[in-house]
N, C-alpha and C positions, 0 to 999 in steps of 0.2 A: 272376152273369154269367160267361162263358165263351170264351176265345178259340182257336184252332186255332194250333197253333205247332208248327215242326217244330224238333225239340232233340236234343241229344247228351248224356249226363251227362259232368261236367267233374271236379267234386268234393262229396264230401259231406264235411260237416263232423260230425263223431259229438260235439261237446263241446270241453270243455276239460280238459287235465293239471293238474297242482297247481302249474304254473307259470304257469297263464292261457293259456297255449299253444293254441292250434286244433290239437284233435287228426283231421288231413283223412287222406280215402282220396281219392287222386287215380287218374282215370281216363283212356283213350285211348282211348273209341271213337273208330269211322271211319266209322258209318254214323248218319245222322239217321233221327228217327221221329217221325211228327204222333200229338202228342196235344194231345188237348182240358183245358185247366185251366182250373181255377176263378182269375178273375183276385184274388182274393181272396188265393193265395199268393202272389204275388208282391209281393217286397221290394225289388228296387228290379230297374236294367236298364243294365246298361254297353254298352259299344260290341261287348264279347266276350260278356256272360254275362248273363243271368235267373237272378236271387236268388231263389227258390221255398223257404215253408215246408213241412216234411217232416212225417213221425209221429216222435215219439218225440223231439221236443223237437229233432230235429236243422235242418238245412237245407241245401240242395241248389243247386249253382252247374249249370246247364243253360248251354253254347252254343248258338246259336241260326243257324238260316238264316236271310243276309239282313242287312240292316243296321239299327241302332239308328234310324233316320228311318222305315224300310217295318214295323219294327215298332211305333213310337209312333203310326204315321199307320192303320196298323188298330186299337188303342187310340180315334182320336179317333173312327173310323169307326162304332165300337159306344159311343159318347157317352161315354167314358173321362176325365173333366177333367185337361188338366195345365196348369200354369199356369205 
């Protein structure tokens, strides 16, 4: 299944150092862009960000337009359970 979400990239996290460290590439965009994901990467959903798995073993912090409720209540809309 597949949801439309308009996001920014926020950070991507490439790994860890030899200290267990997140080693992040933090970003600033200023413009959103709708794309279509598989709800399947996503890990979880904060009030700021969609945790989305990446290639390459990484994962990806998206912003998101809109609020953590307009985006859970399109989730319930396409039969998404949260409990």
């Amino acid at each position: 299944m597949f949801i439309e979400i308009e996001v920014k990239l926020g950070i991507i996290v490439h790994g860890y150092d030899d200290k267990n460290k997140e080693i992040e590439e933090v970003f600033n965009e200023t413009d959103y862009m709708k794309k279509i994901i598989s709800i399947e990467r996503i890990q979880s959903i904060s009030e700021k960000y969609i945790l989305v798995k990446s290639s390459h073993g990484r994962v990806m912090y998206w912003e998101y337009k809109g609020t953590m409720e307009e985006l859970k209540q399109k989730l319930l809309d396409i039969n998404i359970n949260i409990a």
